[in-house]
Each structure stands twice: as C-alpha cells, then as structure tokens.
C-alpha positions in Angstrom: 78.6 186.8 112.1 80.4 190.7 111.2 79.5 191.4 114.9 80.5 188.6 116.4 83.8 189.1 114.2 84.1 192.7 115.1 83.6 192.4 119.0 86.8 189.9 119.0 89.1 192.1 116.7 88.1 195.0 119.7 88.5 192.7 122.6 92.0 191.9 120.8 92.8 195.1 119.4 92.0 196.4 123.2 94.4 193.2 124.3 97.4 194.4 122.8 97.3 198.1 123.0 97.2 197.2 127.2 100.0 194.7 126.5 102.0 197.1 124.5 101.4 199.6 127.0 102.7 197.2 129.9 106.0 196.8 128.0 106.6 199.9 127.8 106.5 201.0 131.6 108.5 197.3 132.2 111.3 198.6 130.1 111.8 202.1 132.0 108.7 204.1 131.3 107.8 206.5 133.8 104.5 207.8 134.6 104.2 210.6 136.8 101.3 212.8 137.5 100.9 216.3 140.2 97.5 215.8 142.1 97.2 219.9 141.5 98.7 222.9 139.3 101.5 223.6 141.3 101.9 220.5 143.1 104.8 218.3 143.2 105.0 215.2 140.5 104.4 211.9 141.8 105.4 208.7 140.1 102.8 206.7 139.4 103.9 203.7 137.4 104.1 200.7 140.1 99.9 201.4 140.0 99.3 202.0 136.4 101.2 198.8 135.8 99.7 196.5 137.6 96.1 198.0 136.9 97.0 198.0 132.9 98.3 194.3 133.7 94.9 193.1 135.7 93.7 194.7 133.0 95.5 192.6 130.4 94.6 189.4 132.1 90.7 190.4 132.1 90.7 191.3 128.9 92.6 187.9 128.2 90.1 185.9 130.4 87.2 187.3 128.4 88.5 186.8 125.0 88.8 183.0 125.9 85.2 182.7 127.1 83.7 184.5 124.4 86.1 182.8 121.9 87.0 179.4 123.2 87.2 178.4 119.5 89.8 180.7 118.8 93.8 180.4 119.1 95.1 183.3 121.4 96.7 185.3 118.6 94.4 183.9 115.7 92.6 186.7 114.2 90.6 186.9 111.1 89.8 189.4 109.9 93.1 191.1 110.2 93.3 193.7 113.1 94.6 196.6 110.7 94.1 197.1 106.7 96.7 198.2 104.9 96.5 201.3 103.0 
C-alpha cells in the first residue's frame, strides 16, 4: 500500500505546486523569455498559464480516477514532515 500511498502524495504534491504556480502569474507575475542571446524579451505568461492550468486540471482529473476514494485535499500521509 506505501506505493499506492506515495504515487498520490506525488500526483498531489505535483497538484499544488502547478496550482500555486497558476496563482502566482493570476496575481501579476510575468514571464518573459528572448528566443536568442541578444534577442528581444517576449512575454510569455497568457501561454504558460493556460498550459500550467490544463495542466492543473489533468493532473486533477487523474487524481480522481486513480483515487476516487479520496477527498480532493485529503491526504495521508502528510505531504511534508516537519523537521
């Protein structure tokens, strides 16, 4: 059961680290990236949010197959330890 345990703290762990990263281009984030040295910066965001938010719903979609048992945010073991 450890590996059936451990692949849905990654799927989740995975889960929120796209989420988190979703919220923080919604609240002003920029992302911009130059195709070349040299080349002028493009901004980037609009696409890197919506594929980290596709992303987030896969993710989401899978964890509910895999785990229909299991509530949403309902995670045991605990994601982190504390040290």
């Amino acid at each position: 059961m450890a590996g059936y345990d451990d692949r849905y703290v990654e799927i989740t762990t995975r889960l929120r680290s796209v989420q988190s990263f979703c919220d923080f281009l919604s609240q002003g984030a920029t992302v911009r990236v130059a195709l070349s040295d040299g080349a002028p910066y493009k901004d980037v965001t609009s696409v890197l949010l919506e594929r980290n938010r596709r992303e987030a719903e896969a993710l989401a979609r899978t964890r509910r197959q895999l785990y229909p048992e299991l509530a949403d945010e309902d995670v045991t073991p605990l994601l982190y330890s504390c040290h």
